[in-house]
C-alpha positions in Angstrom: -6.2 -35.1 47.9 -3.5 -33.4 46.0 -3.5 -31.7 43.0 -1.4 -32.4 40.6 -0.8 -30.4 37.3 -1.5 -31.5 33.8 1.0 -31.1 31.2 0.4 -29.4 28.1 0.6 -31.3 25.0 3.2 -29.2 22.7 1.5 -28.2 19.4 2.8 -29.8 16.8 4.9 -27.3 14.7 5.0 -28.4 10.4 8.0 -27.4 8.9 7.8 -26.3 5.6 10.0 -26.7 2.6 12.3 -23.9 1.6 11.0 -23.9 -1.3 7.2 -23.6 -0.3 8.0 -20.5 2.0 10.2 -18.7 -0.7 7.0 -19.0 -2.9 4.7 -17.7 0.1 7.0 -14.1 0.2 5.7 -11.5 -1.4 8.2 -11.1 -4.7 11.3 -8.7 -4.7 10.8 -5.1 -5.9 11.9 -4.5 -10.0 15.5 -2.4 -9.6 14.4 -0.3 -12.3 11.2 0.7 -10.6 13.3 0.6 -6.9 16.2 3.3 -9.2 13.3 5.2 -10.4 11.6 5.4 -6.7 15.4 6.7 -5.6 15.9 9.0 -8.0 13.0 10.9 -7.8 13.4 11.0 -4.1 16.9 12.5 -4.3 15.4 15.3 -6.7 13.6 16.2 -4.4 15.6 16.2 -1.7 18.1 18.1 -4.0 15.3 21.0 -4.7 14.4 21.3 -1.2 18.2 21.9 -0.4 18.4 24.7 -3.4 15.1 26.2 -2.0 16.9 26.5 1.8 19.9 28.0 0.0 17.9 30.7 -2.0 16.0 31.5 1.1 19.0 31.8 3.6 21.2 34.2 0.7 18.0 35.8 0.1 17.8 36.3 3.9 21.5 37.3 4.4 21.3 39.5 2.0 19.1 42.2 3.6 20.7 41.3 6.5 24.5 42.3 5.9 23.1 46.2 4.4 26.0 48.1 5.6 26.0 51.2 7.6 27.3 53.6 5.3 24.2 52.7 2.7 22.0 54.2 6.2 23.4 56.9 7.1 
């Protein structure tokens, strides 16, 4: 005797109303708490970029001593 394979039943798939899934998402982020969010981040970024300069001059600085001031 030969076996022959079943076929799978597909699952059926409900779709939903557009309306039904837009009310399942989670809801949009408030701009003004998104700007805030933003803002602080770029201050941040901003005083880690002054705190890289400082270093680096402050670096350069003791760097560059010319040779006359040696001597």
């Amino acid at each position: 005797m030969a076996k022959t394979k079943k076929s799978k039943k597909r699952k059926k798939v409900e779709t939903m109303d557009i309306k039904e899934y837009l009310k399942r998402l989670p809801p949009p982020p408030e701009e003004h708490a998104y700007e805030l969010k933003m803002e602080k981040r770029l201050k941040r970024m901003l005083e880690e970029q002054e705190e890289k300069r400082a270093k680096k001059k402050h670096f350069l600085r003791f760097v560059m001593i010319p040779i006359e001031s040696l001597a």
